[in-house]
N, C-alpha and C positions, 0 to 999 in steps of 0.2 A: 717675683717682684720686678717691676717693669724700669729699663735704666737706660740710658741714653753711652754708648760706647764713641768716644771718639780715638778713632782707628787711621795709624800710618800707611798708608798703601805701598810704601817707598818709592823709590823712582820711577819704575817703570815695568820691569821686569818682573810680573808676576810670582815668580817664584824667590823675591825677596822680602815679601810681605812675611811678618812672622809670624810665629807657630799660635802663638795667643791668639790674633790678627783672624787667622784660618779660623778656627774654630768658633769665634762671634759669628762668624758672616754666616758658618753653616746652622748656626742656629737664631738666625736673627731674623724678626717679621717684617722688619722693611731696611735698607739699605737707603741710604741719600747719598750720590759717588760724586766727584767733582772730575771735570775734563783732564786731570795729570793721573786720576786711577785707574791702570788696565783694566780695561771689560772684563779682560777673560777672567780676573776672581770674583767676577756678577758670576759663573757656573759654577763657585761653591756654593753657592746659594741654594735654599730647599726650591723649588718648583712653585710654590705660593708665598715667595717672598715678596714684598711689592718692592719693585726697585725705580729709585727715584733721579735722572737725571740734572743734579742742579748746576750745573756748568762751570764756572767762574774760570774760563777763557777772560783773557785781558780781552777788556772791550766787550765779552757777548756773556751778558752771564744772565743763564736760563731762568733765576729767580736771585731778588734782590738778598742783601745778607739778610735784613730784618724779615723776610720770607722764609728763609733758609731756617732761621732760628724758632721763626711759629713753627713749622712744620713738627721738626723736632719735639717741641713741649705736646703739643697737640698729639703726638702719635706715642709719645711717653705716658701722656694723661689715662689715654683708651686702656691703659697695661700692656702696651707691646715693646719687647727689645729691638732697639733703635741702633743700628750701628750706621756712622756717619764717618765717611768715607773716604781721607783726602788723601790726597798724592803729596809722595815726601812723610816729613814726619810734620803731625799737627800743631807743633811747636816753632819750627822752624820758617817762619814768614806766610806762616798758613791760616792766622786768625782764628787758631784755635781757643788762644784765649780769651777771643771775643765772643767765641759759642758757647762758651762755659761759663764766661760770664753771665749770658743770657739765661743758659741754664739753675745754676745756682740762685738767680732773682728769681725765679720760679719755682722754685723747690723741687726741681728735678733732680733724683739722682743720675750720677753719671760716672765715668771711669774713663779713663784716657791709656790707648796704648800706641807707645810710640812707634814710628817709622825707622827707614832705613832715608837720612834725609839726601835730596839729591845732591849737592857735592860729593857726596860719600859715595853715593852710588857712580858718579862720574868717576872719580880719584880712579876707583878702581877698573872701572871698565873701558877705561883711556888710559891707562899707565901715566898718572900723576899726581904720586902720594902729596898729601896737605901736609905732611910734616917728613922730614928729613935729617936725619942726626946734622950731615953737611953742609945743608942749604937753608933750613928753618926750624924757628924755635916758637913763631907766632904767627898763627892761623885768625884772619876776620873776617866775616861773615857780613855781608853789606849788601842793602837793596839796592836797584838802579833808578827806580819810579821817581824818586825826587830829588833828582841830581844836586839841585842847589842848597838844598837842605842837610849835606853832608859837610863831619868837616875833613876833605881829603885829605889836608896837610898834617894831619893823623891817619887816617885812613888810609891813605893810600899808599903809605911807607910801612906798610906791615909786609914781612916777608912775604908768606903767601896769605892774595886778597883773591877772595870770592864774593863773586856779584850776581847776585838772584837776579832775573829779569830786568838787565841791564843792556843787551844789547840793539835796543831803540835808541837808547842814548849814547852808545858804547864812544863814538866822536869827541862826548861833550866829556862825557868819564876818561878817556886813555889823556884828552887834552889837560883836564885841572889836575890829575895824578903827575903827569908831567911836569906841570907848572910850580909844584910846589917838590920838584926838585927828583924825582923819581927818572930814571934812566930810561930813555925812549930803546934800549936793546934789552929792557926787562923780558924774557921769556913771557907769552901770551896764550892761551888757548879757548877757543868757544866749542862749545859742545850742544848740542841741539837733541832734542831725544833720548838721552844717555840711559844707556842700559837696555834700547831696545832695538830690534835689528834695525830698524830706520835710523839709527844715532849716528848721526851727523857730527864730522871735525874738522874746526878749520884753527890752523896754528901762525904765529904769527910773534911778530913782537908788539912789544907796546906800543910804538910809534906805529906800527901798520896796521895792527888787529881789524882795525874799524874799515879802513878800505878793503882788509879780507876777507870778512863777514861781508859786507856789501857788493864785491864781485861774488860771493859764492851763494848770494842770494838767499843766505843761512835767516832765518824767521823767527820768531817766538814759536815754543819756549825754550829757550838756551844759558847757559851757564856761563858767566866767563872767570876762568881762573887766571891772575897776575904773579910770577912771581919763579925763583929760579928753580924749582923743582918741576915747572913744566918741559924744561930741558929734558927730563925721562921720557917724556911720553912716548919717543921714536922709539926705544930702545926697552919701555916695560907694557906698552902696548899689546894688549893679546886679542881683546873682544874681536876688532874688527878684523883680524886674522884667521878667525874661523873658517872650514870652509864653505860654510854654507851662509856669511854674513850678508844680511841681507837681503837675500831669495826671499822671494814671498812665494809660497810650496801650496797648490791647494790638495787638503787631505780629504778623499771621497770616501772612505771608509762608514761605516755603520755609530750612528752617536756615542752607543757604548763601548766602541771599540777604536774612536779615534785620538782619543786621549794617549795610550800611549805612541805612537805613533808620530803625534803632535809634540810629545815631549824630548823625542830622539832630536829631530827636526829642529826645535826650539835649542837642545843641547850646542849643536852645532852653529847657531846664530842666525838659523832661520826663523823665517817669521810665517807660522807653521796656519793656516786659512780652512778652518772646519767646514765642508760641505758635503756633508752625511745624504749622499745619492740613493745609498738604501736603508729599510729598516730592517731587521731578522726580527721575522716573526714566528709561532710556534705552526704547526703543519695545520692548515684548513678543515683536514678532518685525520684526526690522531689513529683513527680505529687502526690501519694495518701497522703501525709500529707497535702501538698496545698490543695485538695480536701477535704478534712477532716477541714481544717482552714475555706472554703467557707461555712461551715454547725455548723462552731462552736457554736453558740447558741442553737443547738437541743440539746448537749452532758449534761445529769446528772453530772457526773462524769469526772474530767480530770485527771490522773495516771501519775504521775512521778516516774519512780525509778534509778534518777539519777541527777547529775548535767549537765550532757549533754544531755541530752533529754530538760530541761529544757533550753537551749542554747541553741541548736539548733531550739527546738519547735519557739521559740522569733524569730531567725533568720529568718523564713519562716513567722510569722504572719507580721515581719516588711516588707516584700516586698508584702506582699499582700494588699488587699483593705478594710481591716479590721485590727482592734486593740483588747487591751483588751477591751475596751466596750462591745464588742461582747461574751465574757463570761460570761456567764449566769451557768455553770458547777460549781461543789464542787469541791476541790482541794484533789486527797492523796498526800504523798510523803514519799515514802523510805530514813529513816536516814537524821541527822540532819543538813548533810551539804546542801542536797537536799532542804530541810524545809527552812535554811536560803535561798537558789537561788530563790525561791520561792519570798518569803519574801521581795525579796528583788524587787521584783515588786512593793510593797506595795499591794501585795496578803496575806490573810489569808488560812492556811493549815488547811483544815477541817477533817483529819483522818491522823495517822503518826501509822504505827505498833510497837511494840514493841520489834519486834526484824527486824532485817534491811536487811530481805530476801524476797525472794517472799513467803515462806512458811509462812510467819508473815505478808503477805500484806492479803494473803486471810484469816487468819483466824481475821485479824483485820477487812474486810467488812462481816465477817458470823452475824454482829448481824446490818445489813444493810438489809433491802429491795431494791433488786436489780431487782426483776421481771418485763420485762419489760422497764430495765432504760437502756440509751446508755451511753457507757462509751469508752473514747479516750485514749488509750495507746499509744505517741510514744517513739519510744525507738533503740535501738539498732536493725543492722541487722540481726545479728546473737546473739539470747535469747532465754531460757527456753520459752518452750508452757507451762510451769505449770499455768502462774496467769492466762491469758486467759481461757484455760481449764477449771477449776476450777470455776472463774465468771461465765463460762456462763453454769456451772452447778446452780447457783443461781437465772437462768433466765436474767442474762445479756448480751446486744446485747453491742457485744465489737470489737472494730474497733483498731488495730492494723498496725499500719504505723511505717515504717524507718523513724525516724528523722537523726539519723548517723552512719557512720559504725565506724569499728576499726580496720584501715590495719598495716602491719607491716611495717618501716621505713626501706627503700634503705640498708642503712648502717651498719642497726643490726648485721649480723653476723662477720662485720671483725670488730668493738666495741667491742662484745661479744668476740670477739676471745683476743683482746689484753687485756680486764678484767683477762680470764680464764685460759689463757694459758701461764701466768707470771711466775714469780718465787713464789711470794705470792698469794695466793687466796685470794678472801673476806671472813670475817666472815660470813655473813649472805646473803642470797638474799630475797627481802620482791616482793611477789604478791600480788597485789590489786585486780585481775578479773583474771578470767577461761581463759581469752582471754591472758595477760599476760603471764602467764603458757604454752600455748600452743605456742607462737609466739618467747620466747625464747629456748622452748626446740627447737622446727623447726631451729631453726639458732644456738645454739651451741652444741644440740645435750645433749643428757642426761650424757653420761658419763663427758659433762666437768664440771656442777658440782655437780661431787665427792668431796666430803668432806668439804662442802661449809650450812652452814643449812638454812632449808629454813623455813619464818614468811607468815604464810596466815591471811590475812584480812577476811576469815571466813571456814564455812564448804561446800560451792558450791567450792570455789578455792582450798579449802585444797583435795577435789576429785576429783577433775581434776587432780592436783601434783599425787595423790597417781597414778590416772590411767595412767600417763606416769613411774612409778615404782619409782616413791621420795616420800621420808621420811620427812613431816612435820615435826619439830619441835619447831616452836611455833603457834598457834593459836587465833585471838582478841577474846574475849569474846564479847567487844563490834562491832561492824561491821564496824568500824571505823579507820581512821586512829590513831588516838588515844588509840583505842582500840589494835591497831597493833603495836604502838610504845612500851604499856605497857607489851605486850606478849612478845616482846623481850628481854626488860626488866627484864623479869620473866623467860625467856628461857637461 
């Protein structure tokens, strides 16, 4: 049955959208989002979701309300689940109730799930709780759009007063709160973006707020909270303390594999920038791994150095005529994410080097007898000859197969172009492989980033960077993504 969902997107930070929330959008035929809802919960969306831009920016809104509301009946009527999309909760000065209304005169069904609305998400993510045993006992909630239409001399004597998209006015606001007897050293704060790395604060008092937001050039959409529990904020402040608040990271990793990566990055209060430089693909022509699968039980040795070699490998053994039973080989594996893929077979890793290179893979089998043993490396198409080399300097007969390559994605350079060639750069751009490096300089070309610093995930990707003439400036100690988070860190 087809139903129209109207969904909180909360403030800002996509991962306070709730769990109800999640689930519509990944099963919903079209999406209608408005300007205050993160993009990035348009990627829980199926792939043939149709996702509908309707803006309502003060001043620029992409489609009028009465547009907004045909859309909705119209894409309910066809039978498709309709999740409509607004930032904040759609209760709270969202005119929700004026979609629902339109809906209900239509005989649409529909269902409403609430937000996380933005005060709430400010309070917490600036340290200044709306209510306080100490300091208050009454919280109001107040637009700024039509100043004269309020009545302050109630309004604006509430302990703590919150004002939705009021700082256009915020002069004519801090003035008639004033006037009707409210103390110009009332504790003040505006917040701009709240809850997202961009989240902007400017503090103040009552008497000053308005000249502070205006030297700090602070813009819509922002929040202002009045009132003496803004006195915490110095003191229970933590968002913008992170250490990574802020930073705009771009992650070049593989689509399906940037996500977590992004989420480390996002922990930290970065504002984590997906630019998937390669795809992992499965091998061009599978036959010498298949073949190498038909002989699996000969192999000593089976060599991992990667989480997709191990994916892929699995992928080939499932369409063939054999299983793991047919393993009879010892396991290595390069680093520990490797180790868990593994593992996660309910395989045991019988050697893991200590450091998470190839140069660490051969010297962790030199105290191996390999004379004689057969050992199956699959792996990427394009890899260092070093570990093979080297084995079968040890006497190891080593068989070497494409499990998958790593081509560059259609779309890289005009992504790459609108990252680069903005007004703002990113602070950071982070490579995970040699192959990354190479696959974004190819498509944005070295000079676009200038002045941009770059985090390598070790010293094979950190020489690759240098060999196209970039200046590392951080590098993991550990060979890790975690290892790379903390370099940054430290960079």
């Amino acid at each position: 049955m087809s139903k129209v969902y109207l969904v909180g997107a909360g403030p800002g930070d996509p991962d306070l959208i709730t769990w109800k929330g999640r689930k519509l959008l990944a099963i919903a035929d079209a999406v209608l989002y408005d300007h205050l809802a993160s993009e990035h919960l348009l990627e829980l969306t199926r792939k043939d979701c149709e996702r509908i831009y309707v803006g309502k920016k003060k001043a620029v809104h992409a489609f009028p309300q009465e547009e907004i509301c045909r859309m909705l009946i119209e894409r309910a009527r066809r039978g498709l689940t309709v999740v409509r999309l607004k930032g904040g909760d759609p209760f709270i000065f969202g005119r929700g109730g004026e979609e629902l209304e339109a809906l209900a005169e239509a005989g649409v069904a529909f269902e409403v799930v609430p937000g996380v609305t933005s005060p709430l998400g400010i309070a917490a993510y600036s340290g200044v709780p709306l209510t306080h045993r100490a300091h208050t006992k009454l919280v109001t909630f107040v637009t700024g759009h039509d100043v004269a239409s309020i009545d302050w001399s109630k309004a604006g004597q509430s302990e703590t007063l919150v004002i939705f998209m009021g700082i256009g006015a915020i002069h004519d606001i801090a003035r008639e709160i004033m006037a009707h007897g409210r103390s110009g050293d009332t504790p003040a704060i505006a917040v701009r973006w709240g809850t997202r790395p961009d989240q902007e604060t400017v503090a103040g008092t009552l008497a000053n707020i308005a000249e502070r937001i205006e030297a700090a050039g602070l813009k819509p959409p922002a929040t202002v909270i009045i009132g003496e529990v803004v006195a915490l904020h110095e003191k229970l402040s933590w968002y913008e303390k992170l250490p990574l608040f802020g930073r705009r990271i771009v992650v070049t990793r593989a689509p399906d594999q940037a996500a977590e990566f992004s989420e480390r990055l996002r922990a930290l209060g970065a504002d984590a920038i997906e630019l998937p430089v390669i795809s992992i693909q499965s091998a061009e022509d599978p036959r010498p791994l298949d073949q190498a699968i038909e002989r699996l039980s000969s192999y000593d040795w089976l060599i991992f150095t990667s989480v997709n070699g191990v994916r892929f490998f699995l992928d080939r053994l499932d369409q063939s005529r054999h299983d793991l039973r047919s393993l009879k080989a010892r396991i290595c594996a390069i680093g520990p994410a490797t180790r868990r893929a593994v593992e996660n077979l309910h395989l045991k890793v019988d050697l893991m080097p200590a450091e998470y290179v190839a140069e660490g893979l051969v010297r962790a089998f030199a105290s191996e007898d390999l004379n004689g043993k057969r050992l199956l490396l699959p792996r990427a198409a394009v890899a260092r000859d070093l570990i093979p080399a080297e084995l079968a300097k040890l006497g190891a007969h080593i068989d070497v197969v494409e499990a998958y390559r790593n081509v560059a994605p259609p779309d890289v350079a005009e992504r790459a172009r609108e990252i680069f060639a903005g007004g703002k750069k990113p602070d950071w751009i982070t490579f995970t492989s040699s192959s990354t490096v190479n696959n974004l300089v190819a498509a944005a070309g070295r000079d676009a980033l200038k002045g941009v610093r770059i985090a390598s995930i070790g010293p094979v990707t950190s020489e690759t960077a240098r060999g196209h003439g970039l200046t590392v400036h951080a590098e993991a100690k550990e060979y890790t993504l975690d290892g790379l988070v903390e370099a940054i860190c430290r960079g």
